[in-house]
N, C-alpha and C positions, 0 to 999 in steps of 0.2 A: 263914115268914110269907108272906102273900099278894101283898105287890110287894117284900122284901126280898129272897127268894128265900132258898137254901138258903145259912147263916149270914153273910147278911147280901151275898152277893154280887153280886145283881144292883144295889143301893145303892152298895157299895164300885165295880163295874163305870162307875156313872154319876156318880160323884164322879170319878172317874181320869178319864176319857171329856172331862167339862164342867169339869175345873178346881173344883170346888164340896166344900163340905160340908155333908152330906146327915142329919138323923135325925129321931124321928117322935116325937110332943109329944104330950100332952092325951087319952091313951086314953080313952073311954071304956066301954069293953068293950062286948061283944053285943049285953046289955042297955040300955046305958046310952043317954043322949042320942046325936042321931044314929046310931045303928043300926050301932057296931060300926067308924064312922068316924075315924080319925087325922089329924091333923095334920101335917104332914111342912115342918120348919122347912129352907129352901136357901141356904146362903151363900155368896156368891163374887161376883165379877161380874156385871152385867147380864145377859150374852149367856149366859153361863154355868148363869144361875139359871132362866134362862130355856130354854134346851135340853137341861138336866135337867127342868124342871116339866112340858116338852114329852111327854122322851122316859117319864116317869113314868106319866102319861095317858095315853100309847098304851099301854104296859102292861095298866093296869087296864082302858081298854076293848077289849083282846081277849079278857081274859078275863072282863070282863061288857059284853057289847055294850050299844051303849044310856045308858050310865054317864055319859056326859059330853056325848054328840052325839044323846039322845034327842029333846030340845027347841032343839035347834041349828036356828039359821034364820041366809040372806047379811047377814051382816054385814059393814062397811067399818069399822076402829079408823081414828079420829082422827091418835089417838097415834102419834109415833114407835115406841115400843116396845109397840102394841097389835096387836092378834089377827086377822086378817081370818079370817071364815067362810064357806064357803060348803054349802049344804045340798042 
């Protein structure tokens, strides 16, 4: 698969990694709503679900540049557990 990796290792790699459990929801296939887009349900801890959803991202955007930081502009989160950007 495209961020699983081969049977399922790079998932298994960032479940062990982040303490988490990691698997992928609501296919819609190629065709279907959103264009071939998954779901990817992360359970665990905070920090956990969160440095897995991290390390997922950077995944998919090296292999499609663009993907996540096309329309990325500096952002400041509020939030204790919010995202600061910068562009």
């Amino acid at each position: 698969g495209f961020v699983t990796g081969a049977q399922g290792n790079f998932l298994r790699t960032c479940e062990e990694e982040w303490a988490t459990l990691m698997f992928f929801c609501d296919y819609q296939g190629p065709g279907g709503e959103g264009g071939g887009v998954e779901k990817l349900a992360i359970f665990g801890n905070k920090a956990g679900r969160t440095g897995a959803e991290l390390k997922v991202m950077a995944a998919i955007e090296t292999k499609i540049p663009g993907f996540f930081t096309k329309d990325c502009t500096d952002n400041v989160s509020p939030d204790d557990w919010g995202r600061d950007s910068l562009n």
